[in-house]
C-alpha positions in Angstrom: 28.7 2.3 98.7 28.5 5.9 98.9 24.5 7.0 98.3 22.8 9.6 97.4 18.9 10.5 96.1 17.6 13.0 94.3 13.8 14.3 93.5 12.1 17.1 91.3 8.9 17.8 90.0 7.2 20.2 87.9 3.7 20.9 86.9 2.3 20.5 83.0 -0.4 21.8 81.4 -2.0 18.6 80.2 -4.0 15.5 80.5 -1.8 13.0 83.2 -2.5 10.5 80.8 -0.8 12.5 77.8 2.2 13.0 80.3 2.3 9.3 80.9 2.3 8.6 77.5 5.5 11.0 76.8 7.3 9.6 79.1 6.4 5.9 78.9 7.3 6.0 75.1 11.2 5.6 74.3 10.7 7.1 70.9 9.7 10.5 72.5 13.0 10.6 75.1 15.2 12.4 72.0 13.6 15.2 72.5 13.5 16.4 76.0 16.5 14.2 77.8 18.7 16.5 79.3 21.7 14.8 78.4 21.4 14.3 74.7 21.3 18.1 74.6 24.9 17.9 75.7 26.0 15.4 73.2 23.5 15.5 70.4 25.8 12.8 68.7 24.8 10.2 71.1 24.2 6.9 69.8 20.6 5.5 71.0 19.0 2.1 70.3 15.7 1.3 71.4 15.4 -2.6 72.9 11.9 -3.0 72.3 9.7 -0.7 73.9 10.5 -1.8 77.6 14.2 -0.9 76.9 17.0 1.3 75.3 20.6 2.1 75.6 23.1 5.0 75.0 27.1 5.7 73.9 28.9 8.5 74.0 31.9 10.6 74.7 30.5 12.9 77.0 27.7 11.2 78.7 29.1 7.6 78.5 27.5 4.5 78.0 24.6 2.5 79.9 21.2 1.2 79.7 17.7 1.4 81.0 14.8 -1.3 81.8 11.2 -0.3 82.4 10.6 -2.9 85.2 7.2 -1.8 86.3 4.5 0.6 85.4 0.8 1.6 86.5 -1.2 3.5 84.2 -1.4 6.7 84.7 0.5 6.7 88.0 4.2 5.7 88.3 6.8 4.1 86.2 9.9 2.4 87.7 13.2 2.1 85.8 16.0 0.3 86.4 19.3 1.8 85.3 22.7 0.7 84.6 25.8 3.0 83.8 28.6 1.5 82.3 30.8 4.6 81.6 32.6 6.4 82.8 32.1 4.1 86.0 29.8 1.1 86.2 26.4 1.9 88.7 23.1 1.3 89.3 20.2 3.5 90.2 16.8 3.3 90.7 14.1 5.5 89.0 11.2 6.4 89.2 8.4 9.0 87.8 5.2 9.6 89.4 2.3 11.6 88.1 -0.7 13.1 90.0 -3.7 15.6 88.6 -3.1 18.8 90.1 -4.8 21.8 89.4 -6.0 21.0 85.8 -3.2 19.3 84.9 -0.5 16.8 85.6 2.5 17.5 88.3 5.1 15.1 87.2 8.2 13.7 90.0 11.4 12.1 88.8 13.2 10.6 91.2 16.4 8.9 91.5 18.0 6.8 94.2 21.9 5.7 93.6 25.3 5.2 94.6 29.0 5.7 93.9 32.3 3.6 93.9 33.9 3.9 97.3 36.5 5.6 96.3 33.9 8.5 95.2 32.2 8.9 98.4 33.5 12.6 98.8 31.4 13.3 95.7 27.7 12.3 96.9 26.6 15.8 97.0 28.1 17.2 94.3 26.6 14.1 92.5 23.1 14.6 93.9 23.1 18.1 92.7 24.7 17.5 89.2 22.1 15.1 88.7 19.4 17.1 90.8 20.6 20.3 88.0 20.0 17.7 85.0 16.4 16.2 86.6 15.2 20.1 86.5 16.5 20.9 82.8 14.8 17.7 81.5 11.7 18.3 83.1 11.2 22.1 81.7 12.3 20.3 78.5 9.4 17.8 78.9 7.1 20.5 80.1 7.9 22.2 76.7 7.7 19.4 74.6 4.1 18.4 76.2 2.3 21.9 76.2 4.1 23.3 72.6 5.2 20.3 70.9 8.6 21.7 70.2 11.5 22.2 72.9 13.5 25.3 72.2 16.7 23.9 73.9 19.7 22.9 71.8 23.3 23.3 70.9 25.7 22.8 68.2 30.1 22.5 70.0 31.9 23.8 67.5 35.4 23.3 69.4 37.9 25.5 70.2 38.1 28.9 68.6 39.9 32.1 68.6 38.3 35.1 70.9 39.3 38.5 70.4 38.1 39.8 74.0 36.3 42.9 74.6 36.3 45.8 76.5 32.9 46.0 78.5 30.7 47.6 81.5 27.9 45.8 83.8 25.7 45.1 86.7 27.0 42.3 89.0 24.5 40.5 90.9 24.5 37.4 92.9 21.0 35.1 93.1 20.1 31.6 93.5 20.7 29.6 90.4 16.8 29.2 90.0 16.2 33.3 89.8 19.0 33.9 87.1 16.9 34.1 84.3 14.5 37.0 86.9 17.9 38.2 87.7 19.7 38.5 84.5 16.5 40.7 83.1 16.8 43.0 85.9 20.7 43.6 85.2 20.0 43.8 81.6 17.1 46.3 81.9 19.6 48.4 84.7 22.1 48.5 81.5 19.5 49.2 78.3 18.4 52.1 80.9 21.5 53.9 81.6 22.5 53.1 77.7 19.2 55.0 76.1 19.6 57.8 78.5 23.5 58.2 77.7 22.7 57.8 73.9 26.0 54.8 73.6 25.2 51.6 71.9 27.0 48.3 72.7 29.3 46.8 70.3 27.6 43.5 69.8 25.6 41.3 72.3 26.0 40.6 76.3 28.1 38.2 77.9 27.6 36.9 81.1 30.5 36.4 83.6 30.1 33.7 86.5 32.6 34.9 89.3 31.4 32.1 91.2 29.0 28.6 90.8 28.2 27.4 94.1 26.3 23.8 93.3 26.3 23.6 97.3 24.3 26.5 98.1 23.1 26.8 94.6 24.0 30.4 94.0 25.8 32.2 91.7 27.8 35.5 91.3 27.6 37.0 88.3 28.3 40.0 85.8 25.8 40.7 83.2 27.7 43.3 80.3 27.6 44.7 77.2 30.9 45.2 75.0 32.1 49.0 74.6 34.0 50.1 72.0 35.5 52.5 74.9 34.7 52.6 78.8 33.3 55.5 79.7 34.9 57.3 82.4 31.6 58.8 84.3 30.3 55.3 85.2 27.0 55.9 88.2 26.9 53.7 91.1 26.1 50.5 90.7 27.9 50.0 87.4 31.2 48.1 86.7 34.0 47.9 84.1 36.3 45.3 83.0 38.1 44.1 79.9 38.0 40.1 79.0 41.6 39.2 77.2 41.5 37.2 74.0 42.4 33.6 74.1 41.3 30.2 72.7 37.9 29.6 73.5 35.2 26.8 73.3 32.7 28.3 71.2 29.2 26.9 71.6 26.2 27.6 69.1 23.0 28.2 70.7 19.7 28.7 68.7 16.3 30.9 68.9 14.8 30.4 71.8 11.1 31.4 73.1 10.9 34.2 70.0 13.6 35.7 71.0 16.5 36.7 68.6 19.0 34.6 68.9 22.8 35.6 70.2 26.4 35.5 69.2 28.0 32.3 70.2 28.6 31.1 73.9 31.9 31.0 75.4 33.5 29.8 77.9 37.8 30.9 77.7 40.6 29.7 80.3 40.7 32.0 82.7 43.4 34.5 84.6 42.4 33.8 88.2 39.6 31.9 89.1 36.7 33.3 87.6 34.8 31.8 85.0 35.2 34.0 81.5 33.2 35.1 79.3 29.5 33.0 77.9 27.1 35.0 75.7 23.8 35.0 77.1 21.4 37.9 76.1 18.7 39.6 78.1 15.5 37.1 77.8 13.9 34.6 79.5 14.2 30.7 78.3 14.0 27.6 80.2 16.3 24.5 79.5 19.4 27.2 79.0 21.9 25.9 81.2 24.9 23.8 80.5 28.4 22.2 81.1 30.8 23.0 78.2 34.7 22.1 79.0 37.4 24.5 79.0 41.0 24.0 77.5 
């Protein structure tokens, strides 16, 4: 059988008994697991407090078994999918004091169907993509009692595309939020100095999603109600065409106001169109949304 492992870690700002705690307790998984964010309609059932299961459309169906755990130290899972393929994997969390508080590892180690093996990395770094997500989530739900990471899919919806200019930029997928400020702040700059406004809030445009080398190529715009014709260096235009698009709801995060619905639109070639995402900083933003 195909196999593959992944690790992350994190650092939170709290007693490595309080993380423990957080994660050891079922009850508290709801609100930091990277994957109900995806599905929020999941149906979860706790089997005692060693145990608990999950069914859904998106994320499937399977179970998990604590099978060992030393106080305040490590925890090991056992973990059965059922859907869309029928696994195992083995996990585990470690936690260690480190400077003043807790760094916390999640680990994972697991196979695929035969069939599958051309998929091992791509699997690794899916998974490795939602390990990260949930621990920022847990790291916010720890040190602020609240995780400001959720969506609402409200399906397929008409887009009226948009005329727009922007900075492209390509970065590692860790430096996007670093990355989408500086693009951002490049267009607020030129916009204050030129006096225009934009017609409503910034979409992002991924040209490229490279889960290999984890980089991405990117656009970050504003909507015009016309493109200027005296663009400087450094600056791009481009129109986005309307279509049907799978519009996704995403709420306040961090303070900040919160923006017009995501996106995400079939595209013309093979670039990846358009996903509202505004100039701020927020951990636990990133997702998978399907496109028709």
């Amino acid at each position: 059988m195909p196999a593959f492992t992944v690790k992350k870690s994190i650092h939170i700002d709290a007693p490595i008994d309080r993380v423990f705690g957080s994660v050891r307790n079922f009850n508290e998984w709801s609100a930091w697991s990277p994957w109900l964010i995806a599905e929020p309609g999941t149906t979860v059932e706790q089997l005692g407090p060693d145990a608990y299961s999950w069914e859904g459309k998106i994320v499937g169906s399977g179970n998990m078994d604590v099978i060992d755990d030393r106080r305040p130290n490590a925890i090991d899972y056992k973990l059965h999918f059922y859907k869309p393929w029928k696994s195992q994997a083995d996990v585990r969390f470690e936690f260690a004091e480190r400077d003043g508080g807790t760094e916390a590892r999640w680990s994972m180690n697991s196979s695929l169907p035969f069939f599958m093996f051309w998929m091992t990395e791509t699997m690794s770094k899916l998974i490795g993509m939602d390990y990260q997500r949930g621990l920022n989530m847990l790291k916010d739900h720890i040190e602020t009692g609240s995780v400001p990471s959720t969506l609402e899919l409200a399906g397929i919806q008409p887009f009226a595309g948009l005329d727009y200019i922007g900075v492209r930029k390509t970065c590692s997928m860790e430096e996007i939020s670093e990355g989408m400020a500086e693009c951002y702040g490049r267009l607020n700059d030129w916009m204050q100095e030129n006096g225009e406004q934009p017609a409503g809030d910034g979409p992002s445009i991924y040209h490229h999603w490279n889960l290999k080398t984890q980089t991405t190529d990117f656009t970050a715009a504003f909507p015009v109600p016309e493109v200027p014709s005296d663009l400087p260096a450094g600056l791009r235009s481009g129109n986005l065409p309307a279509c049907d698009a799978f519009l996704v709801h995403e709420p306040r995060c961090n303070g900040a106001t919160p923006p017009n619905p995501a996106r995400r639109s079939r595209p013309r070639s093979n670039e990846t169109q358009p996903r509202a995402r505004p100039p701020r900083r927020c951990r636990s933003r990133n997702r998978r949304v399907r496109r028709r």
